[in-house]
C-alpha angles and dihedrals in degrees: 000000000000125000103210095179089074102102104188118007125225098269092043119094114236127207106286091231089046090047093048094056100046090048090051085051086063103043087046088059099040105044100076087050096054093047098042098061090056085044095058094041101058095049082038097053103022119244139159121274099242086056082055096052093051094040096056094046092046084053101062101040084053087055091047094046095045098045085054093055089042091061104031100036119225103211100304092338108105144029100243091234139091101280104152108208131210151129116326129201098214086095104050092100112060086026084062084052103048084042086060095032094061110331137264089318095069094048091053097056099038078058099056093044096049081048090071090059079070101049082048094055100037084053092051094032089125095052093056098042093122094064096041093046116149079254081074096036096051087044090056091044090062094044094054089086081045101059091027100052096080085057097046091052094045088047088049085060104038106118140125120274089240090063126121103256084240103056101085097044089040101042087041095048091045093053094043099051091039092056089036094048098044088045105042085034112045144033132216125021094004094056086049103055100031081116105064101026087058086048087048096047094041090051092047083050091046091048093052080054091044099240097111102103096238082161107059093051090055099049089048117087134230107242117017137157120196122246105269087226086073088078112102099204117204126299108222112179091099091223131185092269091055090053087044102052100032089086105070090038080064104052097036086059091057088051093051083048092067096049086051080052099044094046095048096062098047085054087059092048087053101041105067130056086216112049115249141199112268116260106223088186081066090053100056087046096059087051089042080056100049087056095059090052103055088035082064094037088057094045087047095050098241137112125290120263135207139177114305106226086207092085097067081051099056095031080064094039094054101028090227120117107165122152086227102070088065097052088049085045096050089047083057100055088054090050093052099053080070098050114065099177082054088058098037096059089053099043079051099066109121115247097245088061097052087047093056094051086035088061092049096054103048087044087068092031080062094061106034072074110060083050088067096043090053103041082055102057129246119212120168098293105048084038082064097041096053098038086053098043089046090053092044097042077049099043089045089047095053097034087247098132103067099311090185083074105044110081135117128043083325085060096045090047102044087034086086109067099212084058101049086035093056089039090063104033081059091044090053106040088051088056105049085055097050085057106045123096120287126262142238122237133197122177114195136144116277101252154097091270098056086055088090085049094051099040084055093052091049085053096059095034084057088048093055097049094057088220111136147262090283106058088041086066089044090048096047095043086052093054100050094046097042083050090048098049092049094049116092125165089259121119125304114300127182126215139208130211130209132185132176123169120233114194110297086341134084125233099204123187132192114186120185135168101255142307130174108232116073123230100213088051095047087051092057086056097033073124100048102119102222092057109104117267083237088062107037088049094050093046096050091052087055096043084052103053101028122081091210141346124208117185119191120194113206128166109288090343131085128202123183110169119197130186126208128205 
C-alpha cells in the first residue's frame, strides 16, 4: 500500500523556502500550546511573576531543543520524525498540588525524577512489548477527539463579554471551511498552506469582532530575556510531600508514554509514499526523547512536554514529512523565546479560531488510528479490547460511569478519557495474555547448527497440538526460514523461541538480540530483481506457509512474530 500524497519523505531535502514555511506553520500552531500550560499553572498554583516569566520562556527553549533531537537523533535519543515537542497539561493537576505543597522547587524536582520512568521504558521497551503494542497505540489515537472535544468547545466559545454574539460561531465557522475547502479542494501549495491560511482568515475575522488581542501584541516588547531569579532550582530534601506526590507523577508520565507511543508510530505511517514496518528503535527513541525533554523541563523549572500529535495532522495535511522541518521548527521555538511580541501574536489568536483549526487536526489524529488498528489486524479479541476501552475512555470522560464515586486523585486521573481508555486497553490485553494457554520455549544459539534443535521443538510443539501432519510441516518450514532470514555473519546472537497454540493456529515468536534488515520489508520486495535467489527463495517459503508476519526492530533485540493457520 502506497501513500502518493506524501510529497517529500523523512530522509528527502525540501526546498529551504518551502521547509521554512512549513516549519513556521508548525511553530504557529504549537506556540500558544506550549505557553498556555506554564500560564495556567501558575494562576492555578499561585507563584510569583517573575516564576511565570521564566517558566514560560524555559518552556519554550525545552520545546525547541527537544523537537530538534526528536527529528535529527541524537544515539537512541529521538524518533527520527517530525514529532514537535512542547508543554503538555496532563500534568497540571498534580503540578497545581506540589506548587502549593511546597512552590516551583518541588515540581522541579518531582519532574526530573518521574523523567527518569521514560528513560526506563524507552530502554525495555522490548521487554514490555506486549503491554505498548500498536493495539494500544491505535486505541489512544482515537481517543484523542474524545478527550480533546470538551477543550475545543470551550475554546469555540472563549471571547470576551464585549464580543458581537455572532463572533465565536462566525470566526469559528470561517477558519474551519476555509482549512477544510483548500484542503479537500486543491493540491499543491493550497493544501500546504490551509493551515495557516484558515488561522489568517479566522484572526482577520476576530479582529473585525474585536476579539483578536491587538493589545497584548503592542504592550509586549520585541527582545526580551527573563530575570534569572525567576529560576526555582531543586528542591532536595526529599520531604513528605515529595514521597507523597511522586506517585502520580509517576503514573501521569506512562501515560504520556502512551500518547508518545501512540504518536511515533502515526509519524511512520505519514512519513513514506510505500508503507513500511514499524521501527520500534524509532520508537524508543521518540520515549527516550520525551524523557529528555521533561528531564530538561524539570532542570529548567517548567512544566513537563510531550509529542504533539498534531505533527502527524498536519504532516498528512501538507504531504511533507522531512526531518528537516522539525529541525527548522525546533530553531524557531528558540528564536522565539527571545522574542516576546512573536509570542505574543500567536498567543493572541482568538479561541474560535484555534478551535477551528483544533477540529480539523484530531479528526485526522482519529483515524490515523483506525490505520493502525487495521494494519494491524482485528480479529474478534482486539475488536473487543479496543471497542470497550473506547466506551469506557468516552463514559469516564463524560462522568457517565458512577460519577458519585469518582472523586479525588481517581477522579482527576480517570476525568480525562484517553487515560481511562489506555488504562483499560493495557488492563485487558494483558489479560487476555495472562489467560491464554501457556506457551513453549526453546533457547538455543542463533545459528545453522541450532536448525536440528528447533525443528525438533516445532515437532513436539505440532504433537501436542494434536493438530495434524500438515500444520507440523508448516510449523517446521516457518521455523527454518524465519531462522534463516534472522541469521548474518555478525557476532554471535541467541535466540529464543516462543510457541502458544490459538485454536487450531499457532502464535509463534522468535526473539534475537538485533540485526539490521527487517523481515516485513524484505517480504514486500521478495520480487525485486537485484535481491539474492537464497533469499528470494527462502522469503517466499515463509510468506507461503505463514498467516502474517510482524518484525519489530528494537536496540540490540529482534522480534518477528508469525502466525500459522
Amino acid at each position: 500500500m502506497s501513500n502518493e500524497t506524501i510529497r517529500f519523505e523523512a530522509d528527502e531535502r525540501p526546498p529551504t523556502l518551502l521547509a521554512l514555511g512549513i516549519g513556521a506553520q508548525f511553530t504557529a500552531l504549537a506556540i500558544a500550546t506550549v505557553v498556555l500550560p506554564p500560564v495556567i499553572l501558575v494562576s492555578l498554583g499561585g507563584a510569583s511573576e517573575a516564576y511565570l516569566a521564566w517558566a514560560v520562556f524555559a518552556a519554550v527553549i525545552v520545546s525547541g531543543v527537544a523537537t530538534i533531537v526528536q527529528s535529527v537523533r541524537v544515539g537512541r535519543i529521538g524518533a527520527g520524525y517530525i514529532l514537535v515537542m512542547g508543554s503538555t497539561s496532563a500534568f497540571l493537576p498534580v503540578s497545581v498540588s506540589a506548587l502549593e505543597a511546597s512552590g516551583p522547587a518541588l515540581l522541579a524536582t518531582l519532574i526530573v525524577f518521574s523523567s527518569l520512568v521514560q528513560f526506563g521504558l524507552g530502554w525495555k521497551m522490548a521487554e514490555l512489548r506486549r503491554i505498548f503494542t500498536p493495539t494500544v497505540a491505535g486505541t489512544v489515537l482515537l481517543l484523542i477527539p474524545v478527550s480533546v472535544a470538551p477543550i475545543i468547545l470551550r475554546k469555540m466559545t472563549d471571547v470576551p463579554e464585549f464580543a458581537d454574539p455572532a463572533a465565536a460561531p462566525v470566526t469559528a465557522g470561517v477558519s474551519l471551511l476555509t482549512i477544510v475547502f483548500l484542503a479537500l479542494r486543491f493540491e499543491g501549495a493550497p493544501r500546504l498552506w490551509a493551515l495557516a491560511i484558515g488561522l489568517v482568515v479566522g484572526c482577520l475575522i476576530g479582529h473585525y469582532f474585536g476579539i483578536y488581542d491587538v493589545q497584548r501584541i503592542v504592550d509586549a516588547p520585541w527582545i526580551g530575556f527573563p530575570d534569572p531569579a525567576g529560576w526555582p532550582g531543586l528542591d532536595l530534601s526529599f520531604g513528605t510531600a515529595f514521597w507523597a506526590l511522586l506517585p502520580g507523577f509517576v503514573l501521569v508520565t506512562l501515560v504520556g508514554a502512551m500518547d508518545t507511543l501512540g504518536d511515533s508510530i502515526a509519524i511512520q505511517r505519514a512519513s513514506w509514499r510505500e508503507t513500511r514496518a514499524i521501527d520500534f528503535r524509532a520508537v524508543q527513541g521518540a520515549i527516550n526523547a520525551d524523557g529528555l525533554g521533561n528531564l530538561l523541563s524539570g532542570l529548567g523549572g517548567t512544566v513537563p512536554n510531550t509529542t504533539y500529535g498534531a505533527s502527524i495532522a498536519i504532516t498528512e495535511l501538507t504531504g511533507v514529512a522531512a526531518r528537516r522541518i522539525g529541525v527548522m521548527t525546533g530553531a524557531m521555538f528558540i528564536v522565539l523565546a527571545l522574542l516576546p511580541k512573536l509570542v505574543a501574536a500567536v498567543v493572541a489568536i482568538p479561541g474560535p479560531v484555534a478551535a477551528a483549526y483544533l477540529a480539523v487536526l484530531v479528526a485526522l489524529l482519529a483515524m490515523f488510528g483506525v490505520k493502525i488498528l487495521v494494519s494491524e489486524g482485528l480479529d474478534y479479541r482486539k475488536s473487543l479490547i479496543v471497542g470497550m476501552s473506547f466506551w469506557i475512555g468516552l463514559a469516564c470522560q463524560f462522568d457517565m460511569i458512577f460519577p458519585e464515586h469518582m472523586t479525588g486523585f481517581i477522579g482527576e486521573l480517570l476525568g480525562n478519557g484517553m487515560t481511562a481508555g489506555g488504562i483499560t486497553v493495557i488492563l485487558l490485553s494483558t489479560l487476555l495474555g495472562l489467560t491464554s494457554p501457556r506457551p513453549r520455549r526453546l533457547r538455543v544459539p542463533l545459528s545453522a547448527d541450532s536448525l536440528s534443535a528447533v525443528d525438533a521443538f516445532f515437532v513436539r510443539f505440532a504433537a501436542g497440538m494434536k493438530s495434524g501432519e500438515e500444520m507440523a510441516h508448516r510449523l517446521r518450514a516457518v521455523g527454518e526460514e524465519t531462522v534463516h532470514s534472522l541469521m548474518d555473519n555478525g557476532a554471535e546472537r541467541r535466540l529464543l523461541v516462543v510457541a502458544r497454540a490459538d485454536g487450531r493456529a499457532a502464535e509463534l515468536e522468535f526473539v534475537a538480540s538485533a540485526g539490521e534488515s527487517n523481515l516485513e520489508d524484505q517480504l514486500a520486495l521478495v520480487d525485486v530483481a537485484d535481491m539474492p535467489h537464497e533469499t528470494a527463495a527462502s522469503l517466499r517459503l515463509l510468506e507461503h506457509y505463514a498467516s502474517s508476519v510482524r518484525h519489530r526492530q528494537y536496540h540490540d533485540t529482534d522480534v518477528v512474530t508469525v502466525r500459522v493457520e
